[in-house]
KOLLUMLO-828109 format. One record per atom (N, C-alpha, C): z, x, y. Coordinates in nm, 4 decimals. Example, Ala and Ser with C-alpha at 12.3 -4.5 7.8 and 13.67 -1.06 7.14 Angstrom:
BEGIN
       up     east    north
   0.7800   1.3190  -0.5690
   0.7800   1.2300  -0.4500
   0.7800   1.3200  -0.3300
   0.7080   1.2850  -0.2250
   0.7140   1.3670  -0.1060
   0.7870   1.2900   0.0030
end
This chain:
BEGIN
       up     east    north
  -6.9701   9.5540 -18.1729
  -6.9317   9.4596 -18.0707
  -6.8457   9.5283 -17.9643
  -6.7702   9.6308 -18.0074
  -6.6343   9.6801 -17.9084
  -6.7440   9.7443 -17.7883
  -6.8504   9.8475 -17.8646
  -6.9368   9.8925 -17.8185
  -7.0407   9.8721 -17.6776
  -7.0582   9.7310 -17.7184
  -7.1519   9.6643 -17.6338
  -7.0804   9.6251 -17.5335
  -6.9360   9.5928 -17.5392
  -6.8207   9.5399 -17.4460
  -6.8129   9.6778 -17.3428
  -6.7713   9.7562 -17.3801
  -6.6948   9.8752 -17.3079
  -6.8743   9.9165 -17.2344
  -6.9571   9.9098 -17.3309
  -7.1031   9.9716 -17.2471
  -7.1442   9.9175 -17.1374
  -7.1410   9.7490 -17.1484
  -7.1745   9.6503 -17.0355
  -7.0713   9.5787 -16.9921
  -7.0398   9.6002 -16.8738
  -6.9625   9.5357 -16.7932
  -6.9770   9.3545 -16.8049
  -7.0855   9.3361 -16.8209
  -7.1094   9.1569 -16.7874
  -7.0932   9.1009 -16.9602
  -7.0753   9.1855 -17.0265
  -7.0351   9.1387 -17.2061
  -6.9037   9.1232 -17.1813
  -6.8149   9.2218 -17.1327
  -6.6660   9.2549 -17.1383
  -6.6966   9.0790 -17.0213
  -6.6888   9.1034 -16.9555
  -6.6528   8.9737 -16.8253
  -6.7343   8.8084 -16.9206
  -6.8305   8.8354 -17.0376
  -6.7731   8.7102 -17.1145
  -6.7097   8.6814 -17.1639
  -6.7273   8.7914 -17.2688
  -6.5509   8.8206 -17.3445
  -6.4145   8.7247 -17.2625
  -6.3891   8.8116 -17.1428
  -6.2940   8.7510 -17.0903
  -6.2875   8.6213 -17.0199
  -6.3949   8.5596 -17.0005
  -6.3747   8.4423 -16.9559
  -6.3606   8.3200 -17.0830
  -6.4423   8.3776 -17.2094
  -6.4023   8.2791 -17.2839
  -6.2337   8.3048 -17.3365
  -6.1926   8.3617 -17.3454
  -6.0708   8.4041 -17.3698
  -5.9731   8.3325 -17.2693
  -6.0245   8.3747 -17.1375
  -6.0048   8.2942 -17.0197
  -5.9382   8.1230 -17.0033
  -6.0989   8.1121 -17.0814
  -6.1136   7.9242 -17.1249
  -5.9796   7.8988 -17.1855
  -5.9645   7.9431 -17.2807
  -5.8628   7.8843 -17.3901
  -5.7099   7.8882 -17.3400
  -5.6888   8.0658 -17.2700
  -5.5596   8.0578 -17.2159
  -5.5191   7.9911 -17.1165
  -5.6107   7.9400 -17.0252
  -5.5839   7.8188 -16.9589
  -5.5822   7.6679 -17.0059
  -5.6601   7.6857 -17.0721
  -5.6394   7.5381 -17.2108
  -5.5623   7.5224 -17.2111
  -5.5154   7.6070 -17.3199
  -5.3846   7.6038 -17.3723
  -5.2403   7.5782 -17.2682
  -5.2464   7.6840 -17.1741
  -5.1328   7.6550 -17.0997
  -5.1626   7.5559 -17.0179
  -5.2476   7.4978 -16.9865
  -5.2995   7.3519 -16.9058
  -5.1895   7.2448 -16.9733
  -5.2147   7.2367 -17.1516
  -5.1486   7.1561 -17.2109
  -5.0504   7.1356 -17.2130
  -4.9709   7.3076 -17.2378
  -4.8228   7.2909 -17.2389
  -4.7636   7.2891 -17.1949
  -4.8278   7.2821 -17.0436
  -4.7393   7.2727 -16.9241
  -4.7769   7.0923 -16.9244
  -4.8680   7.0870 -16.9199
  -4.8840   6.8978 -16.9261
  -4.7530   6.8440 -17.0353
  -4.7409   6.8754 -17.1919
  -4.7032   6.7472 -17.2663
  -4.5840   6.8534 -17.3172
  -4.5817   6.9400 -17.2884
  -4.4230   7.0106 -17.4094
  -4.3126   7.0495 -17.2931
  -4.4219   7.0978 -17.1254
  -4.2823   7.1056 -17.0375
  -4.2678   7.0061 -16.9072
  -4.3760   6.9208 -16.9295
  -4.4109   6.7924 -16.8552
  -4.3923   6.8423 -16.6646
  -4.4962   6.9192 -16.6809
  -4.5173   7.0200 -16.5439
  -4.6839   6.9557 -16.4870
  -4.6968   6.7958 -16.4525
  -4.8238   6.7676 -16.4694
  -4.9062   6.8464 -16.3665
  -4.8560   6.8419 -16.2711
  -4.9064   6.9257 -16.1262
  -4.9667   7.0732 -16.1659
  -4.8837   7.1446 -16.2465
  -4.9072   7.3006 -16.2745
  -4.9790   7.2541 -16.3685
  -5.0111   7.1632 -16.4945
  -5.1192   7.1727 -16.5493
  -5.2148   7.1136 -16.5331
  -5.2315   7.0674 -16.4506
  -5.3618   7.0097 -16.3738
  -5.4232   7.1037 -16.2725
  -5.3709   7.2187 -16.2461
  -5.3708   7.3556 -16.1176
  -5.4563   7.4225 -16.2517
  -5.4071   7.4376 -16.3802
  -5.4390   7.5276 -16.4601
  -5.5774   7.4934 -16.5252
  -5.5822   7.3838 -16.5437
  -5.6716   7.3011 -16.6145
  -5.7918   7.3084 -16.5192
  -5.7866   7.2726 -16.4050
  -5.8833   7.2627 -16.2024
  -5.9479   7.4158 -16.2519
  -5.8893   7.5447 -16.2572
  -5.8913   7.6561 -16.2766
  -6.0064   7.7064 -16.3384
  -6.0197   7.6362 -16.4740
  -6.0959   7.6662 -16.5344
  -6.2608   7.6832 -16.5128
  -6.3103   7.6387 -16.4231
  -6.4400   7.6377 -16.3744
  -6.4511   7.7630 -16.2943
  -6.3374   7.8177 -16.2092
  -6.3168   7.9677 -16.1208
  -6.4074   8.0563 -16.2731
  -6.3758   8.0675 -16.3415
  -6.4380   8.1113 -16.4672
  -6.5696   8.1688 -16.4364
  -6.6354   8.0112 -16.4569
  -6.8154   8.0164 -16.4539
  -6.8251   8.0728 -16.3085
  -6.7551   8.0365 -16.2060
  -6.7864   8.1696 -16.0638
  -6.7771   8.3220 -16.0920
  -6.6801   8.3745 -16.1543
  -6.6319   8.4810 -16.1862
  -6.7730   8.5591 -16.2783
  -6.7938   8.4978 -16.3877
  -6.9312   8.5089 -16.4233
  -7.0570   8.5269 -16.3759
  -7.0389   8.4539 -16.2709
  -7.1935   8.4525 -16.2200
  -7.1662   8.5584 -16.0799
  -7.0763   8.5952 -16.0610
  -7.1032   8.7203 -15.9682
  -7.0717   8.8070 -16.0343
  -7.0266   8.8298 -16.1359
  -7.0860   8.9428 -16.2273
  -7.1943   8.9882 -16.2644
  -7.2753   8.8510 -16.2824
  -7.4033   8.9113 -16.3621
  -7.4726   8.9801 -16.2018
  -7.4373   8.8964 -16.1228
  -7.5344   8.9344 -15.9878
  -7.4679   9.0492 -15.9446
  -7.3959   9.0549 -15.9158
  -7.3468   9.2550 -15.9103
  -7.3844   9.3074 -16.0070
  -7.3983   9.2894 -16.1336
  -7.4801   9.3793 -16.2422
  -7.6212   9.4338 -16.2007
  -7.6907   9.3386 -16.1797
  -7.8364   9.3298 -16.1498
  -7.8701   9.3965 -15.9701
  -7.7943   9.3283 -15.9052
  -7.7650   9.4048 -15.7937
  -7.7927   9.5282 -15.8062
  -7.7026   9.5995 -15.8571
  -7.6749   9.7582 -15.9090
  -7.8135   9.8296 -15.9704
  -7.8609   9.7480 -16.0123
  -7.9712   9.7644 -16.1217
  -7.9980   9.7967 -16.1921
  -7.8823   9.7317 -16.3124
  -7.8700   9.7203 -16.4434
  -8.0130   9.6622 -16.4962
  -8.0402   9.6968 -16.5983
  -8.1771   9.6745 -16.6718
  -8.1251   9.5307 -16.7764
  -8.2149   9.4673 -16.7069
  -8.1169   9.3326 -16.8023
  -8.1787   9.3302 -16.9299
  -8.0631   9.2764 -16.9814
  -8.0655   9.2180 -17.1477
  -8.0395   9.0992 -17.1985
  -7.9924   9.1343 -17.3327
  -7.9339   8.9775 -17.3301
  -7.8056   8.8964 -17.2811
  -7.7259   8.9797 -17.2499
  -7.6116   8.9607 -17.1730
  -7.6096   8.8794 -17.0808
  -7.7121   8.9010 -16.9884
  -7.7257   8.8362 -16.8689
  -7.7828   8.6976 -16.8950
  -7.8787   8.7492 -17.0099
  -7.9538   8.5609 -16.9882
  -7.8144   8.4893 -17.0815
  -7.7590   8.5451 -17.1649
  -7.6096   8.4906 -17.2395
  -7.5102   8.4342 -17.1679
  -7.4932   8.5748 -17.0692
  -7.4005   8.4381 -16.9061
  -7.4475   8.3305 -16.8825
  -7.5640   8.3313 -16.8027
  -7.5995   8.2198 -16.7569
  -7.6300   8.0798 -16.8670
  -7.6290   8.1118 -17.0185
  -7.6237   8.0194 -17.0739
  -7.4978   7.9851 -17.1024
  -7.4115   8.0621 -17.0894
  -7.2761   8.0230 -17.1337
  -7.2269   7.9406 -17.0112
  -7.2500   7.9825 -16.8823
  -7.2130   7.9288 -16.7814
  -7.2820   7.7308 -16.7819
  -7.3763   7.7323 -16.8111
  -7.4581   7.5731 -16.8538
  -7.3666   7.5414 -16.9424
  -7.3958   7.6075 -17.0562
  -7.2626   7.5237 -17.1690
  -7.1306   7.4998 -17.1257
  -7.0826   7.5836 -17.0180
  -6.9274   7.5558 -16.9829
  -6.9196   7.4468 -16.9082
  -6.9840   7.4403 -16.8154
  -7.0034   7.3583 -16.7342
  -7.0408   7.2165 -16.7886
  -7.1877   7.1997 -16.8744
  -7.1740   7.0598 -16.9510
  -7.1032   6.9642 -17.0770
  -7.0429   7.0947 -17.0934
  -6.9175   7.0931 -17.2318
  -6.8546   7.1050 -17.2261
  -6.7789   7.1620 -17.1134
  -6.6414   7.2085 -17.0728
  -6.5483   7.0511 -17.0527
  -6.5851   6.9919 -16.9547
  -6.4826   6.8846 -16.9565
  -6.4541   6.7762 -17.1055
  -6.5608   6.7668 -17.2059
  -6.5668   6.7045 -17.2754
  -6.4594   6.7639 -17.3875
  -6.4915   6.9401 -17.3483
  -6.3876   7.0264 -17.4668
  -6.2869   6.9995 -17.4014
  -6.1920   7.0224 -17.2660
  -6.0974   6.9637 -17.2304
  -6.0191   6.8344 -17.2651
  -6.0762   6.6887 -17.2661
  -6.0592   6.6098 -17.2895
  -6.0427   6.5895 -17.4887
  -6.0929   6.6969 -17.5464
  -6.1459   6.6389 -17.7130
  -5.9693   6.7519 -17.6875
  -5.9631   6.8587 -17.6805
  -5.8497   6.9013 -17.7043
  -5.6762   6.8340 -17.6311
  -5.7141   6.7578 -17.5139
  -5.6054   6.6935 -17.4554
  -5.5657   6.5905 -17.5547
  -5.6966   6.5314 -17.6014
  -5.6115   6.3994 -17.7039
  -5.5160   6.4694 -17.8460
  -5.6023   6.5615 -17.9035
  -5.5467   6.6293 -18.0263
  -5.3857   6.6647 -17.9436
  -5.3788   6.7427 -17.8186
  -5.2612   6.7963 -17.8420
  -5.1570   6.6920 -17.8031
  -5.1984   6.5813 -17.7289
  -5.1076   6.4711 -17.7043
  -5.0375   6.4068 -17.8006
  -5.1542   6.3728 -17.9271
  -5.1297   6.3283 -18.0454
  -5.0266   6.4384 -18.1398
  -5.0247   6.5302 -18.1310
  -4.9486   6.6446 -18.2192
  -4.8209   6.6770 -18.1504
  -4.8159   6.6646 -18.0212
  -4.6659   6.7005 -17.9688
  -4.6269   6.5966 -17.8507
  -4.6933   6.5468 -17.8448
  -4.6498   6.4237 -17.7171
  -4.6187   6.2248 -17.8161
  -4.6811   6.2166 -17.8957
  -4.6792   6.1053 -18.0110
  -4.7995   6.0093 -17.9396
  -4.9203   6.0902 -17.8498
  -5.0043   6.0169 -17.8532
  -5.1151   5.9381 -17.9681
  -5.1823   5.8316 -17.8897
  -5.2613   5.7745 -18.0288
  -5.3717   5.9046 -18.0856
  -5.3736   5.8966 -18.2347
  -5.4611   5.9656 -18.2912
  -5.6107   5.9446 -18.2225
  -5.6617   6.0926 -18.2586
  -5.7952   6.1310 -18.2187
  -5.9172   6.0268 -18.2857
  -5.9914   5.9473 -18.1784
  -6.1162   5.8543 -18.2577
  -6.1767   5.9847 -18.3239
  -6.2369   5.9404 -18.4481
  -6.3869   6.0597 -18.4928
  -6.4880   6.0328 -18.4612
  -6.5538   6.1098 -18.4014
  -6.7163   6.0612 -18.3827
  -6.7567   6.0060 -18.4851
  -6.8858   5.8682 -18.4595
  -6.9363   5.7912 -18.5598
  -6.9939   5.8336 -18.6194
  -6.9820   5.7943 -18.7506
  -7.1007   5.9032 -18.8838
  -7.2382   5.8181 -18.9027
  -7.2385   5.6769 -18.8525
  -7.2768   5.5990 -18.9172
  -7.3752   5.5186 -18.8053
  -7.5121   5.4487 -18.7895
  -7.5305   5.3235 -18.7000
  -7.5453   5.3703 -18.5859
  -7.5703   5.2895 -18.4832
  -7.6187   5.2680 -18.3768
  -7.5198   5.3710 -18.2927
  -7.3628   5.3478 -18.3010
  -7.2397   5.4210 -18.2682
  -7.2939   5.5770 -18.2700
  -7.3566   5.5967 -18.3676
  -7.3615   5.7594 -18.4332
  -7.5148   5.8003 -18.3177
  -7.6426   5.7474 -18.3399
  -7.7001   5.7455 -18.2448
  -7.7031   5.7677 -18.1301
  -7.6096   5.6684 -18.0365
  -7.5453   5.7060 -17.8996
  -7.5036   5.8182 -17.9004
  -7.3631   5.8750 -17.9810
  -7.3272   5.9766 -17.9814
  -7.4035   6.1030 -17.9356
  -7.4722   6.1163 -18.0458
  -7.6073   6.2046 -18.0514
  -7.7010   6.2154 -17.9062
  -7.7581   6.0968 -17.8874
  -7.8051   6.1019 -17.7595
  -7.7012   6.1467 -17.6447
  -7.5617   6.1072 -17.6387
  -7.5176   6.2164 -17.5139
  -7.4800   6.2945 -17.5665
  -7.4563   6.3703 -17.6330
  -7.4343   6.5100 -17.6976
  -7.5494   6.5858 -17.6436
  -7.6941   6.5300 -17.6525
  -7.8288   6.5859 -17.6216
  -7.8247   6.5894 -17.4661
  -7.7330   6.4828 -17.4186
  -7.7928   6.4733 -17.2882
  -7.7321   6.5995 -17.2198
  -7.6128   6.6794 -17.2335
  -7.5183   6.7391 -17.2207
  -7.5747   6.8667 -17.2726
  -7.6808   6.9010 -17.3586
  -7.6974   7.0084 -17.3594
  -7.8410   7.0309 -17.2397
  -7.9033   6.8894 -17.2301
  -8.0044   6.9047 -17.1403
  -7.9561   6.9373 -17.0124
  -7.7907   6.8884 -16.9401
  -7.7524   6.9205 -16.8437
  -7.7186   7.0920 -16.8484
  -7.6733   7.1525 -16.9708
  -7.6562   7.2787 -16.9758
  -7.7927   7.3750 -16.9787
  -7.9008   7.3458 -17.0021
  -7.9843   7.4363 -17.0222
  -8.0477   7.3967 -16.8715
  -8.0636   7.2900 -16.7601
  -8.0631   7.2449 -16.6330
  -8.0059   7.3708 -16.5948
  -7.8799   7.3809 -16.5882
  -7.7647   7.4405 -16.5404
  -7.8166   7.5975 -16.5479
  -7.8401   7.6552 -16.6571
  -7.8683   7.8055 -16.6991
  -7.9920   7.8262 -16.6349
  -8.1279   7.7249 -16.6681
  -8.2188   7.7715 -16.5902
  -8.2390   7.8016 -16.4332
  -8.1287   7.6812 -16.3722
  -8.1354   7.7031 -16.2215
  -8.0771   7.8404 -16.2156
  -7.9850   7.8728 -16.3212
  -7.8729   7.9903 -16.2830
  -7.9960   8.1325 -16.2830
  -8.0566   8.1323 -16.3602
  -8.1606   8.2201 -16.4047
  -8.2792   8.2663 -16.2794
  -8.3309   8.1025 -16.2534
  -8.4071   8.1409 -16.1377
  -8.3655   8.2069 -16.0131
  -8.2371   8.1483 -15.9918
  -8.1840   8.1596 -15.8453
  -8.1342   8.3571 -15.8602
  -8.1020   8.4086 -15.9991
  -8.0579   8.5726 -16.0055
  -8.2049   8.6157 -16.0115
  -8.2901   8.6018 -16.0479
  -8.4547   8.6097 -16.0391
  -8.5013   8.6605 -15.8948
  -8.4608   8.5264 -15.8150
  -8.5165   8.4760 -15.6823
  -8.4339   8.5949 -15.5974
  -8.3400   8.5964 -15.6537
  -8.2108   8.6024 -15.5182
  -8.1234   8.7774 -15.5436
  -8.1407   8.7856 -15.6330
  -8.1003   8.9442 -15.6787
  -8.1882   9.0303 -15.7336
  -8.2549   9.0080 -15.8558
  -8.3174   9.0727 -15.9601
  -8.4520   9.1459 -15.8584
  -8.4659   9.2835 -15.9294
  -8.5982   9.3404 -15.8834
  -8.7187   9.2857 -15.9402
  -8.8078   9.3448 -15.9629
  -8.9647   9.3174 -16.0012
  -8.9462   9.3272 -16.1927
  -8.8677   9.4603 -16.2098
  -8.8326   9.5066 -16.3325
  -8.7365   9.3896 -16.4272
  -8.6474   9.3811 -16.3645
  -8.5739   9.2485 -16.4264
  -8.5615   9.1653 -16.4264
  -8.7116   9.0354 -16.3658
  -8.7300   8.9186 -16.3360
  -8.7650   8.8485 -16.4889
  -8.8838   8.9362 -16.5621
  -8.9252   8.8748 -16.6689
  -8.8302   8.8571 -16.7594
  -8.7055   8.9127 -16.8087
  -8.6293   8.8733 -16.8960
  -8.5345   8.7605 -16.8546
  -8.5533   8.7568 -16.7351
  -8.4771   8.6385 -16.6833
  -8.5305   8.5256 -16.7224
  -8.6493   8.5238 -16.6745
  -8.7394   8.4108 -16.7123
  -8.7688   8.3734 -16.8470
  -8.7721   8.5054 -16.9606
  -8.7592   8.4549 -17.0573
  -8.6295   8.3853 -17.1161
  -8.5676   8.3854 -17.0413
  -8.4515   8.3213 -17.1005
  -8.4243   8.1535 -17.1191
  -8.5030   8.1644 -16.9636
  -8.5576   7.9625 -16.9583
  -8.6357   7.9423 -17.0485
  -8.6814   8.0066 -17.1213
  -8.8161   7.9330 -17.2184
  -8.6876   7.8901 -17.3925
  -8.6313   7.9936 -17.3932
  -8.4984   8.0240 -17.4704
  -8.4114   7.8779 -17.4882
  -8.3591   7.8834 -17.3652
  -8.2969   7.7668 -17.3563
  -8.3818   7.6224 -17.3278
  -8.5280   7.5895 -17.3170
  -8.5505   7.4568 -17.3301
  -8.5987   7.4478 -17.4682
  -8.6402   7.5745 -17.5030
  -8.6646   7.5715 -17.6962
  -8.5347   7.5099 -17.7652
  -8.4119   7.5573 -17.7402
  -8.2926   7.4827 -17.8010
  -8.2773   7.3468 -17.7907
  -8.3301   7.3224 -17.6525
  -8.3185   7.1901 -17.6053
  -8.4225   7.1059 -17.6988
  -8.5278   7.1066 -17.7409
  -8.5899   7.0652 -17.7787
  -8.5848   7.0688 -17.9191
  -8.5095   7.1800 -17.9947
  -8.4488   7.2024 -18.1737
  -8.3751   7.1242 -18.1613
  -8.2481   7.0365 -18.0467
  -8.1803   7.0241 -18.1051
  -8.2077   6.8298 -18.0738
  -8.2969   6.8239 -18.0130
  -8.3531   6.6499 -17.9800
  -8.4252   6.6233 -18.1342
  -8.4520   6.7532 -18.1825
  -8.5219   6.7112 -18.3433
  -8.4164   6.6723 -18.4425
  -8.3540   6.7702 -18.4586
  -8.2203   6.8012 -18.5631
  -8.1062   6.7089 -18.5366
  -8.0954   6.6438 -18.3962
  -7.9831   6.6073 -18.3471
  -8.0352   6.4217 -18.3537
  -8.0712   6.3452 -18.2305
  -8.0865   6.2138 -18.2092
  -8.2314   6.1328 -18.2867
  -8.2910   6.2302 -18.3096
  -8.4443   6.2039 -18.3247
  -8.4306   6.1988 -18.4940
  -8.3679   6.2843 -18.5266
  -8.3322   6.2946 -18.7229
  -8.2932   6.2107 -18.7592
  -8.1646   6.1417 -18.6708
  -8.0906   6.0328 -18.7151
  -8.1287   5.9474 -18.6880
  -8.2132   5.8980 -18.5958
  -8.2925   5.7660 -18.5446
  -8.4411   5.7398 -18.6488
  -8.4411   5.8640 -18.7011
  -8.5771   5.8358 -18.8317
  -8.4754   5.8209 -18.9327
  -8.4065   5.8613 -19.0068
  -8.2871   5.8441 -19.1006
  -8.2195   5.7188 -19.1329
  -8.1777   5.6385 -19.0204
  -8.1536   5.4892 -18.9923
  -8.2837   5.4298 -19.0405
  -8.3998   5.4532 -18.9613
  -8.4937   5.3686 -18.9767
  -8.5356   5.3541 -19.1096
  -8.5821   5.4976 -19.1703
  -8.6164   5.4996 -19.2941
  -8.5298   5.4249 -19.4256
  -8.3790   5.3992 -19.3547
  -8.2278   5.3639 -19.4847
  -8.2716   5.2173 -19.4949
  -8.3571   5.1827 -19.3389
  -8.3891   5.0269 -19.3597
  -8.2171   4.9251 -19.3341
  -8.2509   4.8222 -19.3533
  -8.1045   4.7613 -19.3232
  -8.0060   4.7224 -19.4321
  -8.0283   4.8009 -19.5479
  -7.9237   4.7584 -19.6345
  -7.8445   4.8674 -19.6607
  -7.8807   5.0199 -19.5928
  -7.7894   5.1090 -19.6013
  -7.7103   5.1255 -19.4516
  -7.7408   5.0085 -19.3805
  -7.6302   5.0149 -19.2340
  -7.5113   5.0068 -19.2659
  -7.4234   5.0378 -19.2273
  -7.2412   4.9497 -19.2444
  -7.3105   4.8129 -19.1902
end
């Protein structure tokens, strides 16, 4: 792993943005609820999306240069979809936990295990990865379209096929499992 970091520039620049993510998280929070600095953690918290920019002109100065792409690159641009359609939701799932642990906010709801509740869930959970793999493929085409040579278009492209395959494992495994699961329990194993 150290390897692949120090070899490729656009591994090291995920590395650091997820690292990125958290240390702004984190200090987003504690400047929000332990030093009640709402302004500076709302500056810190805003911040976090500079990230997925920072990323994506990386990969395009990579390719620019004419780096022979790998998986790195199609890995940005999926990470960049996931940040982007998961990111505020991870913001918000960690604001309640830390409110609740050092501020005496109300405890964290759990997602529903159970019913119609659990269902929904599932379905925007899905919808959110459909906005992320949206997100990666435009990101993909447009370094394709807009940077990439002749040589490093096809791995780009394979990367969209990558990410609507997930999309589609996880409409099985995810809303579609549990909506046959319900059906099949019939109505005497509902709550």
């Amino acid at each position: 792993m150290i390897e692949l970091i120090r070899d490729n520039p656009v591994a090291a620049v995920i590395v650091g943005c997820e690292i990125g993510l958290w240390v702004l998280l984190g200090a987003g929070l504690v400047a929000r609820y332990l030093l009640r600095l709402r302004r500076t953690s709302t500056a810190l918290l805003a911040a976090i999306p500079l990230l997925d920019v920072v990323l994506v002109v990386a990969v395009a100065l990579d390719l620019a240069r004419g780096a022979p792409t790998g998986a790195v690159h199609g890995l940005a641009a999926v990470y960049l979809g996931f940040s982007v359609a998961f990111g505020p939701t991870l913001v918000r799932w960690a604001d309640v936990r830390f409110a609740h642990r050092f501020a005496g906010g109300p405890p964290p709801v759990p997602a529903p295990r159970h019913g119609p509740e659990r269902r929904a869930h599932l379905w925007r959970e899905w919808n959110r990865v459909v906005v992320a793999a949206t997100i990666a493929s435009v990101t993909l085409l447009g370094l394709a379209w807009l940077v990439a040579d002749a040589a490093q278009e096809p791995t780009l492209y394979g990367w969209i096929g990558r990410c609507w395959t997930v999309v589609g494992i996880w409409l099985v495994a995810g809303p579609l499992w549990e909506s046959g699961r319900s059906t099949a329990a019939g109505p005497a194993a509902r709550p």
